[in-house]
Residue, then its C-alpha position, 0 to 999 in steps of 0.5 A: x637292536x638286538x645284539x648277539x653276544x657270541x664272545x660271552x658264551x657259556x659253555x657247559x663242557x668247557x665249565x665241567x672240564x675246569x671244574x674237573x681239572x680244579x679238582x684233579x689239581x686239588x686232589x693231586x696237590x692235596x696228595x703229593x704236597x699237603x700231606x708231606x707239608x703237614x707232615x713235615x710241620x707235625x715233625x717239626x712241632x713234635x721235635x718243639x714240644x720235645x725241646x720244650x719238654x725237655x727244657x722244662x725236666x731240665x729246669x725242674x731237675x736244675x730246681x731239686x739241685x738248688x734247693x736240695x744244695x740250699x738244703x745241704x748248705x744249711x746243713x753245713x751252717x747249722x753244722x759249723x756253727x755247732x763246731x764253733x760253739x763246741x770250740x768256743x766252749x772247749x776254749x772257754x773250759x780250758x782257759x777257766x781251768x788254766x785260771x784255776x791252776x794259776x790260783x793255786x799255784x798263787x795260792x800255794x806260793x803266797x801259803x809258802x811265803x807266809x810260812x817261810x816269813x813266819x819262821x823266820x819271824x820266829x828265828x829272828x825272835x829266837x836270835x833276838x831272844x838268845x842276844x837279849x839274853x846273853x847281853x842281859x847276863x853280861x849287864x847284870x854280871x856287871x852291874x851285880x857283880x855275882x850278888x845275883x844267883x843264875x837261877x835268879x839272874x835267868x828268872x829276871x831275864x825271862x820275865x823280861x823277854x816275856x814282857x817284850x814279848x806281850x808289848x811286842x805282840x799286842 
């Protein structure tokens, strides 16, 4: 029982001929559609990394503004902090020297009243003096009725004025 098998045949041309239709549709989709295609994807990923790239000198750039504003930012700071400290020091000089004029004017205000109460201290014991004096002579023109000379009587009232005087300042 040997059987033929005429379906499974195998033809050595009709073999070739694929192979060479394989191969020419290889060659002509390699050609007309591979290239462009990996082309197309070329373009496309060089159009990426330029993205990308660009993305990255963006950010690098966006970096050197921030830290050179931080920069300034401090420098603005440190600045005004100088600015405050010179004000404060400035304040501080002038209200020290308000401070001062005050006392001397002060000062000169409790050296004027001072003078001022001592001469009228001194008016006053020279009006003193002078109301002693005439009420002294009245008393012992009076009392001696003119058995006392002037020289005399003014002799008496000095040694008395001046004993007021040393009882009065001590």
């Amino acid at each position: 029982m040997v059987q033929t098998l005429d379906v499974i045949s195998v033809n050595l041309w009709q073999i070739l001929i694929s192979l060479a239709n394989l191969v020419i549709l290889f060659v002509l989709l390699k050609k007309f559609l591979y290239k462009p295609v990996k082309n197309l994807l070329a373009q496309r990923q060089a159009e990426i990394d330029g993205q990308y790239k660009s993305a990255q000198e963006a950010q690098e750039l966006a970096d050197k503004s921030k830290a050179e504003w931080e920069k300034r930012l401090d420098g603005a700071q440190s600045e005004a902090e100088e600015i405050i400290q010179h004000a404060t020091e400035k304040a501080s000089t002038h209200g020290e020297r308000i401070i001062d004029e005050a006392r001397e004017r002060a000062d000169e205000i409790i050296r004027r009243a001072e003078s001022d109460a001592e001469l009228e201290l001194k008016k006053a014991r020279e009006q003193i003096k002078e109301e002693i004096v005439s009420v002294s002579t009245a008393l012992t023109e009076k009392v001696l009725e003119r058995e006392v000379g002037d020289a005399d009587h003014r002799r008496l009232i000095d040694s008395f004025i001046e004993d007021l005087d040393d009882d009065g300042n001590e």
